[in-house]
C-alpha positions in Angstrom: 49.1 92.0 33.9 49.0 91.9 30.2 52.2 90.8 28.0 52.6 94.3 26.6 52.7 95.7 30.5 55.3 92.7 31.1 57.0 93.7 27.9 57.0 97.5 29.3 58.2 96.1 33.0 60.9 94.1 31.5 62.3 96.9 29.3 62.1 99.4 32.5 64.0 96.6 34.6 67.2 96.3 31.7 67.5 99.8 30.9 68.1 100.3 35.1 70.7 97.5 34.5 72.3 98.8 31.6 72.7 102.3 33.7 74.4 100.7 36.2 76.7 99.0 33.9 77.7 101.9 31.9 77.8 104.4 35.2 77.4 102.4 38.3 79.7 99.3 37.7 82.8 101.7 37.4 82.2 104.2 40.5 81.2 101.4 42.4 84.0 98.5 41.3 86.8 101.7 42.0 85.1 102.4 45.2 84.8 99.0 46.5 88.5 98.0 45.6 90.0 101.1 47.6 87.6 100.2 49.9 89.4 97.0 50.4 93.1 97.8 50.3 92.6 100.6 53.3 90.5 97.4 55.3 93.1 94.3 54.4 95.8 95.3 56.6 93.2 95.2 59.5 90.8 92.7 58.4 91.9 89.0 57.4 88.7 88.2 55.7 88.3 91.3 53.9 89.4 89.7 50.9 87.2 86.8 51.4 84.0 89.3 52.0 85.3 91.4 48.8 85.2 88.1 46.8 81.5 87.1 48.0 80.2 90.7 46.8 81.3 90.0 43.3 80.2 86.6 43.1 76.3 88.1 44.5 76.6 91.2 42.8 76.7 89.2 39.3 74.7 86.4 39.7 72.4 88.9 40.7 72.4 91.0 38.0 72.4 87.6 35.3 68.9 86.2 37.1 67.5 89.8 36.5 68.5 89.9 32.8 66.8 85.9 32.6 63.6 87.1 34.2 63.4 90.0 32.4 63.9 87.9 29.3 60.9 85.6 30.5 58.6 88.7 31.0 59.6 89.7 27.5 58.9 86.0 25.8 61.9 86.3 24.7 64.2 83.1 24.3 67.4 82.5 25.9 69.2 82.2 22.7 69.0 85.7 22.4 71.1 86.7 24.6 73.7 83.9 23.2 72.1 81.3 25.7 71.9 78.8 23.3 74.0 75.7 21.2 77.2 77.7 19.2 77.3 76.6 15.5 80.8 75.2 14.1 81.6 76.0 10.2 85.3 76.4 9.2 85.4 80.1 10.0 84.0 79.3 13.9 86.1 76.2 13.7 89.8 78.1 13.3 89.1 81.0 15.7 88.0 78.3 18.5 91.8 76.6 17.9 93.5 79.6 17.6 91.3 80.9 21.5 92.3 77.4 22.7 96.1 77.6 21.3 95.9 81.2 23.0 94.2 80.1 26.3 96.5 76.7 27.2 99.7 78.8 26.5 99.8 80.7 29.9 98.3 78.1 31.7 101.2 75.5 30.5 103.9 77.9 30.9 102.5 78.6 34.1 102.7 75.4 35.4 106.0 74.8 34.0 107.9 78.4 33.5 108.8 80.4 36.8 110.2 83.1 34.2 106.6 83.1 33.0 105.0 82.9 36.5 107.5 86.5 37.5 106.1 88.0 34.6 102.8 87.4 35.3 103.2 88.6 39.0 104.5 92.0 37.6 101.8 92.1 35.0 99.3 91.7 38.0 101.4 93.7 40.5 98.5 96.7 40.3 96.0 94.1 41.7 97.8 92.8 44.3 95.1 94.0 46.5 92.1 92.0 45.2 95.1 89.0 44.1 94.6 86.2 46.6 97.2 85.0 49.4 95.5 81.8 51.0 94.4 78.8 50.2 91.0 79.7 51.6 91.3 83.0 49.1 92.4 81.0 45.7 89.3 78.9 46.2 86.9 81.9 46.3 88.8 83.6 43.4 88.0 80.3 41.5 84.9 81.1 42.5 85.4 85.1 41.5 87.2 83.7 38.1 84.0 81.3 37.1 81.3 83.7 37.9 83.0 86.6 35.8 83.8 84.1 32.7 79.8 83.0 33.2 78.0 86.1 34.1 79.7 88.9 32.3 79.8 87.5 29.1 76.2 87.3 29.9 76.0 90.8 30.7 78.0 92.6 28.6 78.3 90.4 25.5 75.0 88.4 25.3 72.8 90.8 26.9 74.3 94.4 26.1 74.7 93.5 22.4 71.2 92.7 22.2 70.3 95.6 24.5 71.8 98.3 22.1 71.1 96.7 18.6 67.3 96.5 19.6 67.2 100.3 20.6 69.3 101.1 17.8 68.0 99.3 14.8 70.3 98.4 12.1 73.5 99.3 14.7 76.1 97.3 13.1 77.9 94.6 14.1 81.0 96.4 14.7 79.5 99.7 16.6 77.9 97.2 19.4 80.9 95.6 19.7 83.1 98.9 19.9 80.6 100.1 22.0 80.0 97.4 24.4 83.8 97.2 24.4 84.4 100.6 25.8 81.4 99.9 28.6 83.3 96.4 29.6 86.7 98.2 29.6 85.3 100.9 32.0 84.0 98.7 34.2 87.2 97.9 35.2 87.9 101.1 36.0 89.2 100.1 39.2 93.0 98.4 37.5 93.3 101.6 36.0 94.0 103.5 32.6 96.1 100.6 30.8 93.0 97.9 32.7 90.7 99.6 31.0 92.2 100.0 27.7 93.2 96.0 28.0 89.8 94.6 29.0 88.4 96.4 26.5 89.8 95.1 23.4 89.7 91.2 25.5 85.6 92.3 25.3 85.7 93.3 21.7 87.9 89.9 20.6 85.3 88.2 22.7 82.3 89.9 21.4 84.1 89.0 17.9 83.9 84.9 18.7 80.4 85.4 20.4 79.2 87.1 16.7 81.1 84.3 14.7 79.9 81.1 16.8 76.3 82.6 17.6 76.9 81.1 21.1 78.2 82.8 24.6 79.6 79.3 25.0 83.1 79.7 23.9 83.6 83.1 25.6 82.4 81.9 28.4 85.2 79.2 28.7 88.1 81.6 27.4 87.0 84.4 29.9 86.8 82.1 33.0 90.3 80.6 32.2 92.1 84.1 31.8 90.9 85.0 35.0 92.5 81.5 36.4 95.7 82.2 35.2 96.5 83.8 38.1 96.3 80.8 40.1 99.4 80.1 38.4 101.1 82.2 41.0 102.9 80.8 44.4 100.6 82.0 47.4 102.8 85.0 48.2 103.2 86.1 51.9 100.7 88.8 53.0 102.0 92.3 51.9 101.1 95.2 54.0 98.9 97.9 52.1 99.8 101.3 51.7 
């Protein structure tokens, strides 16, 4: 096959992707968590199982995107895959993400007024929230694998995705833009989910465009999520 069919493959391959992040991601993520709070007062492992999809699911999706890239001849960096650059600008938004980042976790080690205000916060998504020791080492899991592979997907690889097939987008459209798509696809926490994982992606996308590198918002992204292994394991509460 010659480079321009690979080229023509590849292109065919992340435009499917890219449907299924705008459309699919949301119908199915909403489907799959009611899915699981009608199946965890009957199923111990459901939460387990629910884990394991997401973790597939995205990794999944992230080895598509890289061979699609290597059809293309296009380089890693990309997509953000590459070394981030530090001048003073990069330099001060990394402390201030770190500053931001090592605040909950300390004052979740050490506050329990902080730890009951993040278990309201995260009272919605009890369902998917885990209760066992076996379940906070798969959402560990979950936590890593969305830090790693959607910052791949919807920063590194949508951004370049829409500023190729609109030339001359700017900077702040793909990241409104790829905002709205990453809020959506949360669909599934709801209307105030949405709206809040949405402005994370766009302050994400922001650090990704200043350090030229998915590196950083790879690391901030995987230790939100791991916040919520702040929490006590909670006794199992029965699903309506």
């Amino acid at each position: 096959m010659s480079d321009q069919a690979l080229a023509g493959v590849a292109l065919a391959i992340q435009s499917a992707i890219v449907l299924y992040l705008v459309i699919g991601e949301p119908l199915y993520g909403k489907r799959a968590y009611q899915r699981l709070l009608a199946t965890l007062g009957q199923d111990p492992f459901a939460r387990v199982r629910f884990y394991r999809k997401i973790i597939i699911l995205e990794w999944a999706l992230v080895f598509l995107v890289l061979l699609t890239l290597r059809m293309a001849g296009e380089p890693m960096a990309s997509i953000g895959l590459g070394a981030p650059r530090f001048d003073s600008q990069s330099l001060v938004l990394l402390i201030a993400l770190l500053m931001g980042i090592a605040a909950p976790l300390v004052l979740g080690a050490v506050s329990p007024g902080y730890r009951k205000g993040l278990q309201q916060q995260t009272e919605p998504l009890r369902g998917m929230l885990p209760e066992r020791r076996d379940e906070r080492w798969w959402f560990a899991l979950v936590s890593v694998t969305a830090g790693v592979c959607e910052e791949i997907l919807f920063r590194g690889f949508l951004i370049a995705y829409l500023t190729t097939l609109v030339p001359g987008l700017p900077d702040v459209g793909a990241l409104l833009i790829t905002g709205v798509i990453f809020g959506m696809a949360h669909l599934y926490q709801g209307w105030t989910g949405v709206v809040t994982t949405g402005v994370l992606g766009v302050v994400l996308g922001l650090f990704y465009f200043y350090t030229g590198s998915l590196l950083w918002p790879i690391v901030a992204h995987a230790l939100l999520d791991l916040r919520v292994l702040a929490l006590p394991l909670q006794p199992p509460k029965s699903q309506a």
